[in-house]
BAMARDREN-522209 format. One line per field, with one value per residue (C-alpha): residue number from 1; residue in three letters; z, x, y. Coordinates in Angstrom, 2 decimals. Layout:
num <- [NUM	...]
residuo <- [ala	...]
zz <- [Z	...]
xx <- [X	...]
yy <- [Y	...]
This chain:
num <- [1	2	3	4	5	6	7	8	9	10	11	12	13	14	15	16	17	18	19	20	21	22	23	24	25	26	27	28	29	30	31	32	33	34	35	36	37	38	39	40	41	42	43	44	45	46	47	48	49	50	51	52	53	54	55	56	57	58	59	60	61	62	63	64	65	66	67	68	69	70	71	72	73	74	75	76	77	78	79	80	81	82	83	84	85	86	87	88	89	90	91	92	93	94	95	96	97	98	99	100	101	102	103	104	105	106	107	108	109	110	111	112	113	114	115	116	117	118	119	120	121	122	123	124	125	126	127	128	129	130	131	132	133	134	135	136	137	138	139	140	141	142	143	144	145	146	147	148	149	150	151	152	153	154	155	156	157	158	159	160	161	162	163	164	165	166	167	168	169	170	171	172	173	174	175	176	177	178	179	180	181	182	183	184	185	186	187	188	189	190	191	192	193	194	195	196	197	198	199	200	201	202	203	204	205	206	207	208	209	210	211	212	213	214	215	216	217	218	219	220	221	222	223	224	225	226	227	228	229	230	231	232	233	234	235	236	237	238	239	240	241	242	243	244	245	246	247	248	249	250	251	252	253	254	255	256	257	258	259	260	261	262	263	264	265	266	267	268	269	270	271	272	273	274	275	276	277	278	279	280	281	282	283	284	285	286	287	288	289	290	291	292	293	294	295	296	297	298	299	300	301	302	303	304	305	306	307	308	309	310	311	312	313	314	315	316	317	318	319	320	321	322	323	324	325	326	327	328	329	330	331	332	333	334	335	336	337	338	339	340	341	342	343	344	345	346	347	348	349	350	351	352	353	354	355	356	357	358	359	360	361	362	363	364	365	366	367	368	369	370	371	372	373	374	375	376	377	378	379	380	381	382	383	384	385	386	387	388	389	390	391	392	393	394	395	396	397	398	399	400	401	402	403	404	405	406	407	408	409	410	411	412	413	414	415	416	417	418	419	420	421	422	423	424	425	426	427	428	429	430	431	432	433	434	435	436	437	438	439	440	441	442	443	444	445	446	447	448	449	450	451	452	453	454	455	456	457	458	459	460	461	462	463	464	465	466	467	468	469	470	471	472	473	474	475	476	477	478	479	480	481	482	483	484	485	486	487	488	489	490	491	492]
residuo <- [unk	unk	unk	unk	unk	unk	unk	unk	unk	unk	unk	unk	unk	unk	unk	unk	unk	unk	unk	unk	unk	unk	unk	unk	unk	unk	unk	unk	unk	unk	unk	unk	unk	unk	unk	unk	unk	unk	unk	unk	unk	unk	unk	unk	unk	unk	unk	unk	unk	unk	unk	unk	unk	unk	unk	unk	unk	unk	unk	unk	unk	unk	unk	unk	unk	unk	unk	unk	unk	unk	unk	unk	unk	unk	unk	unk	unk	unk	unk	unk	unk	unk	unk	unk	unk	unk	unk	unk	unk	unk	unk	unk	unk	unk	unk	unk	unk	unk	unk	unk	unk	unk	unk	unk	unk	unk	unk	unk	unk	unk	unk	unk	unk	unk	unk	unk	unk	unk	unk	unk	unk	unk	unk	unk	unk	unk	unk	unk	unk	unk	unk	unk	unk	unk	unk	unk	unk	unk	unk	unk	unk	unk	unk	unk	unk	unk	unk	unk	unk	unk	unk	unk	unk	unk	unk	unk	unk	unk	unk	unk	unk	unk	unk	unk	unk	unk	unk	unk	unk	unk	unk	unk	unk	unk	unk	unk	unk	unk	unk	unk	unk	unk	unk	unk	unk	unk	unk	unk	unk	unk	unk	unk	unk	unk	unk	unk	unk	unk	unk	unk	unk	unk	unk	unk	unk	unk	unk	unk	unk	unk	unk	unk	unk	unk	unk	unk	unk	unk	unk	unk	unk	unk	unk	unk	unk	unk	unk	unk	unk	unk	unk	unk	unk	unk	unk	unk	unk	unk	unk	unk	unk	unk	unk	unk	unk	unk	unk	unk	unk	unk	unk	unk	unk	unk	unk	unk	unk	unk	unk	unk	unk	unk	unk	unk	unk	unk	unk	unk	unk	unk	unk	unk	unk	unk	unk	unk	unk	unk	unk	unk	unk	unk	unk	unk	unk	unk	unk	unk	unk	unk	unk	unk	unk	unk	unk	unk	unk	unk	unk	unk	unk	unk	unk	unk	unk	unk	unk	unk	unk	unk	unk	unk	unk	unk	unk	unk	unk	unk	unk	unk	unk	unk	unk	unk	unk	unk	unk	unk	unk	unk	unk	unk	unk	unk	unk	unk	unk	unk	unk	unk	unk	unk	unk	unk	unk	unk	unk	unk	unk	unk	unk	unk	unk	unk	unk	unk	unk	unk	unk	unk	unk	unk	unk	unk	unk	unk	unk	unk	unk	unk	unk	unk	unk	unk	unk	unk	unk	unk	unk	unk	unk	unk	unk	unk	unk	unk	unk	unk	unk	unk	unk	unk	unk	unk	unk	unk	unk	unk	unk	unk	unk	unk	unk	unk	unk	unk	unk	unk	unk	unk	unk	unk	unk	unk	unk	unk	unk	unk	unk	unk	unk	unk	unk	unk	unk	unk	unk	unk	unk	unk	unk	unk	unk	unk	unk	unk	unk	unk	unk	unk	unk	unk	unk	unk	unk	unk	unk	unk	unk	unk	unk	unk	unk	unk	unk	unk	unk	unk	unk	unk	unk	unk	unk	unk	unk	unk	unk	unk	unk	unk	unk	unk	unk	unk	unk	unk	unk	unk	unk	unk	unk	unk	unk	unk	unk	unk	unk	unk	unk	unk	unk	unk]
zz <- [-2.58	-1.05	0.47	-1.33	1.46	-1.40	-1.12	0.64	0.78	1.28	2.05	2.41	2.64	4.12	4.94	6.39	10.21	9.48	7.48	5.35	4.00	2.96	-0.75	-2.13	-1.07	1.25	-0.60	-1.62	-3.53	-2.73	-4.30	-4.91	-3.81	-7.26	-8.91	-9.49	-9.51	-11.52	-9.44	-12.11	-12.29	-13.03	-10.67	-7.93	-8.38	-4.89	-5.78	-2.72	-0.38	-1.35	-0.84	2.78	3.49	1.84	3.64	7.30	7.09	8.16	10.96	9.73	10.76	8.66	6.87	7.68	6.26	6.51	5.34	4.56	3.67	3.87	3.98	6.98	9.86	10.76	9.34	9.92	7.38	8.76	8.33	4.85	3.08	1.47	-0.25	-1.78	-2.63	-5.47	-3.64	-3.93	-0.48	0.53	3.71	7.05	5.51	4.05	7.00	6.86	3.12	1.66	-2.07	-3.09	-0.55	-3.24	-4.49	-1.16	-0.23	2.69	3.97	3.34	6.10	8.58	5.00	5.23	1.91	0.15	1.66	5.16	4.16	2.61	5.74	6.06	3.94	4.70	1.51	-0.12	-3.13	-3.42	-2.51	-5.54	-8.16	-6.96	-6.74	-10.29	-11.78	-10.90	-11.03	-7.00	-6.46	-8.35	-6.33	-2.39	-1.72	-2.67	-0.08	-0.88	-1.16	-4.28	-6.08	-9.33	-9.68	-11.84	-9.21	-6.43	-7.49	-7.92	-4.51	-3.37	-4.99	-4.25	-0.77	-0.11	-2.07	0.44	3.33	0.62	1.83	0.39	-0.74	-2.54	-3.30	-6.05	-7.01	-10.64	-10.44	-13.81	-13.59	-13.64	-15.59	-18.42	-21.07	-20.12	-16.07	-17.21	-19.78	-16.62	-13.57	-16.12	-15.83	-12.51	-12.11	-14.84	-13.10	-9.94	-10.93	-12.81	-8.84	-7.47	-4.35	-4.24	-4.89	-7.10	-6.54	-9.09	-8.68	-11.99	-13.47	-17.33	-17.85	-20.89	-19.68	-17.50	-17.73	-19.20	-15.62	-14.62	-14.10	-13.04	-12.86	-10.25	-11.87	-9.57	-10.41	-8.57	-5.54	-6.47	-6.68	-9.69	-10.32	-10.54	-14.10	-16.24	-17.80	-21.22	-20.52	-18.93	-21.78	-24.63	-22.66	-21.73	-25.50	-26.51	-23.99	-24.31	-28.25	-28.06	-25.18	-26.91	-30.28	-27.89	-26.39	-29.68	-30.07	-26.83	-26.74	-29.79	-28.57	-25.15	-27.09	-29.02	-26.32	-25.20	-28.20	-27.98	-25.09	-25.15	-25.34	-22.03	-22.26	-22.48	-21.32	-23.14	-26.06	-26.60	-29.41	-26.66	-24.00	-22.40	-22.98	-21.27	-22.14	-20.93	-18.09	-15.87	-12.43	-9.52	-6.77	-4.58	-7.56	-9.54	-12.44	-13.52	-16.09	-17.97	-20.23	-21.90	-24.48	-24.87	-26.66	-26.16	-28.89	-28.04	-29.76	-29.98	-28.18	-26.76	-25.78	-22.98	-22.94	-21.00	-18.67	-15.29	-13.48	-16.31	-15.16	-16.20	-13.45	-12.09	-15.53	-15.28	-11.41	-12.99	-15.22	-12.57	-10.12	-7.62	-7.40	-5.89	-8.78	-11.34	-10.21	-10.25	-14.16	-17.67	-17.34	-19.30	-19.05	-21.36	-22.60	-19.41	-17.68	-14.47	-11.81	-13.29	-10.82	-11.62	-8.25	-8.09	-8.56	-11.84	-13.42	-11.79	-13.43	-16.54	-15.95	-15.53	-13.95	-12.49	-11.75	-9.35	-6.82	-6.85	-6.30	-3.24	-1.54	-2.09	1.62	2.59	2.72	1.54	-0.49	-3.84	-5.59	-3.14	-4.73	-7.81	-7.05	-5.25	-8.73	-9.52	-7.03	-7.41	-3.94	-1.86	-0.16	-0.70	1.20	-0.10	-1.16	-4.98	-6.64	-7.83	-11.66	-10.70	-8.47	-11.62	-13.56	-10.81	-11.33	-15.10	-15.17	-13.04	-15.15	-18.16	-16.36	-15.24	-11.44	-10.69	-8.67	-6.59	-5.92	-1.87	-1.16	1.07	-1.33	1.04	0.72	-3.18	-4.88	-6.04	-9.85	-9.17	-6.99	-10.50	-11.82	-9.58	-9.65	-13.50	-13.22	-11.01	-14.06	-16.12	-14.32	-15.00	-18.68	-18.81	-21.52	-20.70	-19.79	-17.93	-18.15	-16.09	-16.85	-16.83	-17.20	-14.35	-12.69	-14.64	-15.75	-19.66	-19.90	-18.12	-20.16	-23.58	-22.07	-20.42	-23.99	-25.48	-23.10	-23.84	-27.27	-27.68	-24.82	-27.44	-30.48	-29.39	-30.07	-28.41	-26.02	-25.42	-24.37	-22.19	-21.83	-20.06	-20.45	-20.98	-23.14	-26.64	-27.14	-24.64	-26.20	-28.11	-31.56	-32.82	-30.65	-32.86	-30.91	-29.12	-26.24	-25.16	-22.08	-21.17	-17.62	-16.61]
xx <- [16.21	19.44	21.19	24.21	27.10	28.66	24.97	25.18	21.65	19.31	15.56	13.76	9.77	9.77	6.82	6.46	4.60	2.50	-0.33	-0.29	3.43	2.72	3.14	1.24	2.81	6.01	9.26	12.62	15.05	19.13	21.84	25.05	27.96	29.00	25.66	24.35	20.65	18.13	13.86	11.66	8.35	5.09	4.07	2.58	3.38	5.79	9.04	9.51	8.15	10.42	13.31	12.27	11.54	15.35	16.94	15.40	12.64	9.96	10.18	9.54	6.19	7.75	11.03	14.55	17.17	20.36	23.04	26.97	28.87	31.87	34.95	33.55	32.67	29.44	25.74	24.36	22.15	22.82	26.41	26.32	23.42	22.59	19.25	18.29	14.50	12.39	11.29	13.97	15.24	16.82	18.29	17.21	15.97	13.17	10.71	9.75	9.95	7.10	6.09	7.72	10.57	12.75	12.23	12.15	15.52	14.33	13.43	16.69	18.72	18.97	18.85	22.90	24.92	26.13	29.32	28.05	25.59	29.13	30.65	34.62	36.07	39.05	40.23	40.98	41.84	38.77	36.52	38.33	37.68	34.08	33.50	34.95	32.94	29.47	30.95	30.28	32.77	30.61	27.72	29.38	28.29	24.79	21.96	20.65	16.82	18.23	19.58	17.63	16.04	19.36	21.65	20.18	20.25	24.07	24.53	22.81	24.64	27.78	26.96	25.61	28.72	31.22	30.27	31.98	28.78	28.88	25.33	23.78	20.12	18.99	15.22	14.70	18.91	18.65	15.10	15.92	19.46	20.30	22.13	25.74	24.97	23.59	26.45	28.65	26.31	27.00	30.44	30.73	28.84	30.67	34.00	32.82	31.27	34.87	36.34	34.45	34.10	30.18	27.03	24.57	20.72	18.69	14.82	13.63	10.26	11.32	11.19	13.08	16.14	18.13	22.11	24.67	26.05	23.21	23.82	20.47	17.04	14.23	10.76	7.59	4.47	0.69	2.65	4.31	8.27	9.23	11.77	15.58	16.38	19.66	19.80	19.07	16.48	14.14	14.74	14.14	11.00	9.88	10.17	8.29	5.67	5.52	5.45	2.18	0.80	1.71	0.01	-3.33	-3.31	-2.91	-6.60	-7.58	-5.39	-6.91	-10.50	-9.29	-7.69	-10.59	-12.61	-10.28	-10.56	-13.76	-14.31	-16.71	-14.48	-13.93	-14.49	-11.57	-11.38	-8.72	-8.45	-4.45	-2.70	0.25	0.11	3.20	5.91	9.07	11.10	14.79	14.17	17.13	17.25	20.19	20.98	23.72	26.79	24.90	23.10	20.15	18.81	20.38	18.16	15.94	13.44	10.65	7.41	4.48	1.52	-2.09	-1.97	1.85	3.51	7.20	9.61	11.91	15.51	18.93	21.14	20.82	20.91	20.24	17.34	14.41	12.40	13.20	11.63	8.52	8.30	8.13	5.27	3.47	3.68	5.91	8.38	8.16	11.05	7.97	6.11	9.93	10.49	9.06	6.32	3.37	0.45	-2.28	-1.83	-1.40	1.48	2.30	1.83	-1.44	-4.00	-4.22	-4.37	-1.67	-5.41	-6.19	-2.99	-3.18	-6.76	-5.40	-2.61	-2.31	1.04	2.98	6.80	9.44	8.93	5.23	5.80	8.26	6.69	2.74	3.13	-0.68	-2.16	-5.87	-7.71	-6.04	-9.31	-9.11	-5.68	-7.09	-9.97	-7.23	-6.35	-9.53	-8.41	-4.92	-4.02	-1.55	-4.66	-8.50	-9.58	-13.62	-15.85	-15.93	-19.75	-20.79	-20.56	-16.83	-16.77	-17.80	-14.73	-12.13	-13.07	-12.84	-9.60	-8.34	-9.90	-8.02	-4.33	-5.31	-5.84	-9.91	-9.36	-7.35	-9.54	-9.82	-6.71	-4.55	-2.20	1.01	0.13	0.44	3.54	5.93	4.29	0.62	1.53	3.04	-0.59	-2.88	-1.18	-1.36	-4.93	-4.86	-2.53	-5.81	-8.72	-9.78	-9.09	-6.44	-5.53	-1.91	-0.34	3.00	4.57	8.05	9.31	5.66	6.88	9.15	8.98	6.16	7.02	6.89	3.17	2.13	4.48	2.84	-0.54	0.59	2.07	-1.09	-2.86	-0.63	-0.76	-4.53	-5.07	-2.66	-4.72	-7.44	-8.38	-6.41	-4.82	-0.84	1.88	5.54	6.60	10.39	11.74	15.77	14.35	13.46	11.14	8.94	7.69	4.69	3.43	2.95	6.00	5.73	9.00	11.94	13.74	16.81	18.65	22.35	23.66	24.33]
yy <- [-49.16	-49.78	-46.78	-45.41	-44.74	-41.84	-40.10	-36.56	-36.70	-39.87	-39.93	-43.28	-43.07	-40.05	-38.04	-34.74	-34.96	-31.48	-32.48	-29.14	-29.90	-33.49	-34.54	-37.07	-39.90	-41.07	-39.93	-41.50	-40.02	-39.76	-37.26	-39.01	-37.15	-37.18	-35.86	-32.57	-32.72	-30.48	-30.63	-30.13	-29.33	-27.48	-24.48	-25.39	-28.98	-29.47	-28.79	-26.61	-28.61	-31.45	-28.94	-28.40	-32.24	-32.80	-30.12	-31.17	-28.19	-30.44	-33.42	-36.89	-38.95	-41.46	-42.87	-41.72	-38.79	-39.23	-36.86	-38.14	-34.45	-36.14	-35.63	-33.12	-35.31	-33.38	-34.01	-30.92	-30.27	-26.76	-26.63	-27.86	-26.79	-22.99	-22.33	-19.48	-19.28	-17.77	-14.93	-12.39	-10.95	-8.03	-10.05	-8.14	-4.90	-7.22	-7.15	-3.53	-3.50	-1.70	-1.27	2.27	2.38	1.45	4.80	6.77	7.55	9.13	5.39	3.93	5.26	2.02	-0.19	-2.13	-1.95	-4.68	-4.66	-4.63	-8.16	-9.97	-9.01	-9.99	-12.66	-14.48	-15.90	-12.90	-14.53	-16.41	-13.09	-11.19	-14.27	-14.62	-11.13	-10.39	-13.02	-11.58	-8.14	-7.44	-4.58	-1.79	-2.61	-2.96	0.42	0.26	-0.07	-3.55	-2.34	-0.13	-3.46	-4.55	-7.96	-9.43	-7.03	-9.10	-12.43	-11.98	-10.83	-13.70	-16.03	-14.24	-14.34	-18.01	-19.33	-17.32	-19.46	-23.05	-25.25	-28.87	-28.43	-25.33	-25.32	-22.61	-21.96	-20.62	-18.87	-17.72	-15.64	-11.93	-12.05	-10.19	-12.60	-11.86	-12.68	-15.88	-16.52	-15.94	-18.16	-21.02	-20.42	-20.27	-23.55	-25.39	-23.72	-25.19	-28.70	-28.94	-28.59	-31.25	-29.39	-27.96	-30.37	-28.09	-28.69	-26.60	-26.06	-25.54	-24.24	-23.81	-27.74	-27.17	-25.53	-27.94	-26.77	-29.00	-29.65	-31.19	-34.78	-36.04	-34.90	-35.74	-34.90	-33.45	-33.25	-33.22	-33.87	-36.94	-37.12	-39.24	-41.46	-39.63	-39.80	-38.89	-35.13	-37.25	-39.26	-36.61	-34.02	-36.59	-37.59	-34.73	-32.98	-35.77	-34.86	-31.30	-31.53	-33.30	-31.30	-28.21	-29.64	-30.31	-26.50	-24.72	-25.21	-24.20	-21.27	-20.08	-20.35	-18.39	-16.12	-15.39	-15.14	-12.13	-10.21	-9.92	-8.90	-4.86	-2.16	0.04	3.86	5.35	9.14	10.55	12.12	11.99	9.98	10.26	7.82	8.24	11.24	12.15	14.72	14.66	12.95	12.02	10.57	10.44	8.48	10.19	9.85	6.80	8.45	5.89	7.57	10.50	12.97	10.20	11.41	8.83	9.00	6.35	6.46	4.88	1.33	1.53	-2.28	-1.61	-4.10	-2.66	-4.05	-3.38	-5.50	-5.31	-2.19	-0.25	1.43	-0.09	-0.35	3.13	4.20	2.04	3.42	6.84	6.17	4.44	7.46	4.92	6.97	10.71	12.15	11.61	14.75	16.65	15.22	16.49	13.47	14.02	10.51	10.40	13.86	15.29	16.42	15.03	17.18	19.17	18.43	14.75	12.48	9.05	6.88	9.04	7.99	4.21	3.83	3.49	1.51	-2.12	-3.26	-6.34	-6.11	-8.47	-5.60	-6.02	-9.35	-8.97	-6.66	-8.24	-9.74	-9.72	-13.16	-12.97	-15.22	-14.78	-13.60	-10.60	-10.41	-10.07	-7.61	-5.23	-4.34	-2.79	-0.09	-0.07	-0.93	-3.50	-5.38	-4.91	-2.19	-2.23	-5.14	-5.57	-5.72	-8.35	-8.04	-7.08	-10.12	-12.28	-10.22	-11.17	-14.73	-14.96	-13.67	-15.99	-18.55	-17.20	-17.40	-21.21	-20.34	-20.50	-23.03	-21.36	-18.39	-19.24	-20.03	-17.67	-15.75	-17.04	-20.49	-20.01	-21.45	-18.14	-19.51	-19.37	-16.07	-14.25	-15.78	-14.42	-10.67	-10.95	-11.54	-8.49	-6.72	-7.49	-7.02	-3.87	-4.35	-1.01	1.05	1.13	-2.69	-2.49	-5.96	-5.80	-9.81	-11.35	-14.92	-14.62	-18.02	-19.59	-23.00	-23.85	-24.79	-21.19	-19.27	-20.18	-19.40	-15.98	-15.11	-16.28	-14.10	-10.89	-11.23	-11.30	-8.71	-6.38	-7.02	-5.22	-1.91	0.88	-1.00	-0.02	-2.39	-1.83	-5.22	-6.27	-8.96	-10.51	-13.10	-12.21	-15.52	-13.96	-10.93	-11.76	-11.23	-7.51	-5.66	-2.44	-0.32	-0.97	0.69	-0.29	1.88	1.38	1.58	5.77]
């Protein structure tokens, strides 16, 4: 393939020198200047790593990169290029991030603001057009640690657009955004392909849902980069694809399905028809009320969805349920028919519960074997701290199985991709088969093969006897089958 002098980036049979960072075979791929360019792919499949070979991560054994950012005379990959990975960050306060420090004000002291990560901006004009698109200005005074999954994402963007680079890479930008901020982040990117002035690079998991910007589409999958194809050609081929794979799963979906509802019954130790209960519940940060005097009742066998935009408090409530955050023993909370703050211990109330959430995710930082992941939620703790039994060993393992991941019960946690990670800590959500599941955006980052099984999985978890559901999500085609109740909270 000849080299196109308009590419801004160019890779000819490149492969990574580090062994561990290799894909499958050597690599070549360009990004004409004119292009806007969607990486698609399966979790796990090496979508990231091509990112870091493209943006000059990893050294070359082989081939050649060459960069063309033209009409700047540098090639510094450096210069030019912003990613922003899957993980969500909170910038340099994310080091020393812990679990429930979200929740501890008393921890936030040295944590910057918003405005203090923007720093100063020189185009004034431009600052007050981005900032009004993504609706910045309510949020520049807010410690960055206290910003909600959507909230963050938008400062993020915000941020890596102020510095105008020629490239900007984005992994999964629409995960965690309420309708109306993804209405808007299409907006802005149509607004901005329309200028000509910013290359987009998407990294994509939902294989279905490439933007109408998108020019061009480079498929990855096993660890092979495929040929670049146009935005048509890969959706037409690939709904051809997934029709028929989805048409082979249904049957094995059923039968693992199946296999989940009928799975013995745990003891349960309540007697309560109330699983959850708060009563006028309201919760302040300095001037910012979260949540003001809710009234919510939870019945054994009841399945809520949980909606709201961004910011609207919805993981502060699900932190108060789980006993994350220290206002729940200073609210009306009352768990399984008892009220918090009785004589029950933080592990009583965990017992029950089974829980995965994008903080959960952020702050899971330890890098065991990912079956230790799993078997961590047996005791409810950030790590495995005792050595599972056997039988529970066996448990661990089969619930990996059902989320697709047994294979990957050795591997280091960290060497996951951010997909099989969400994976492995709902297996962990599971394990201990709890009364009470606590779903905060499941699906987040799982590519369109994962999220049918996941919903597959949730939905015949839910049909079983007793078992309660509190499910978020900001898409409505996630929620499964049998949502009995819906709560919806508004910002303040």
């Amino acid at each position: 393939m000849e080299r196109n002098e308009r590419s801004t980036i160019c890779l000819m049979q490149g492969v990574a020198r580090h062994p561990q960072v290799r894909l499958t075979g050597p690599v070549t791929v360009s990004f004409g200047a004119d292009e806007h360019i969607a990486i698609v792919g399966p979790n796990g499949a090496g979508k990231s790593l091509l990112v870091d070979l493209l943006t000059g991560k990893y050294p070359l054994r082989e081939g050649t990169l060459v960069y063309d950012f033209g009409p700047s005379a540098s090639a510094s990959a450096y210069e030019h290029i912003r990613t922003i990975a899957f993980r969500d960050t909170y910038g340099s306060a994310d080091a020393n991030y812990y679990y429930q420090q979200r929740w501890n004000a008393h921890d936030q002291d040295e944590v910057p603001t918003v405005r203090q990560q923007l720093g100063e901006v020189e185009d004034e004009e431009y600052r007050r057009q981005l900032f009004g698109l993504f609706g910045i200005e309510p949020l520049l005074d807010k410690k960055i640690i206290l910003l909600s999954s959507g909230e963050l994402r938008k400062f993020q963007l915000a941020k890596a657009l102020l510095t105008r680079p020629r490239v900007l890479v984005l992994d999964n930008p629409f995960v965690g955004l309420d309708a109306a901020a993804r209405d808007v982040l299409n907006d802005l990117f149509a607004r901005i392909v329309s200028l000509g002035t910013l290359q987009l690079v998407l990294v994509l998991s939902m294989l279905n849902d490439v933007p109408p910007f998108i020019t061009h589409v480079v498929p990855v999958n096993g660890g092979r980069v495929g040929a670049k194809l146009t935005r048509a050609d890969y959706l037409a081929t690939f709904r051809r694809v997934d029709g028929e794979r989805a048409a082979c799963e249904r049957a094995d979906l059923e039968k693992l399905q199946q296999h989940i509802m009928n799975l013995p019954g745990t003891h349960v130790n309540y007697t309560s028809d109330e699983v959850v209960r708060l009563n006028g519940v309201s919760i302040r940060y300095d001037d910012r009320t979260i949540l003001s005097h809710l009234d919510w009742m939870v019945k054994r066998g009841e399945k809520w969805a949980l909606s709201g935009d961004n910011g609207s408090g919805k993981s502060t409530l699900l932190s108060l349920i789980c006993a994350d955050n220290p206002h729940s023993y200073a609210c009306d909370i009352c768990l399984f028919g008892r009220k918090r703050g009785s004589g029950e211990s933080i592990w009583d109330i965990k017992k029950h519960i089974g829980y995965v959430s994008p903080e959960m995710h952020r702050a899971y930082l330890k890098n065991l074997p990912a079956v230790e992941i799993v078997a961590s939620g047996l005791y409810d703790s950030i790590g495995l701290y005792r050595r599972p039994r056997e039988e529970e060993q066996e448990g661990c393992v089969w619930w990996m199985d059902v989320f697709g991941i047994a294979d990957l019960r050795d591997r280091p946690f960290l060497q996951l991709s951010s997909g099989e990670q969400r994976l492995a800590l709902l297996a962990r959500a599971f394990v201990k088969d709890p009364e009470l599941l606590i779903l905060d955006e499941p699906l987040h980052g799982l590519d369109t093969y994962n999220r049918r099984r996941v919903k597959a999985v949730i939905e015949a978890f839910c049909r079983r006897k007793d078992k309660t559901l509190i499910m978020v999500t900001h898409y409505p085609e996630e929620l499964p089958d049998g949502i009995t109740n819906h709560l919806c909270l508004k910002r303040g």
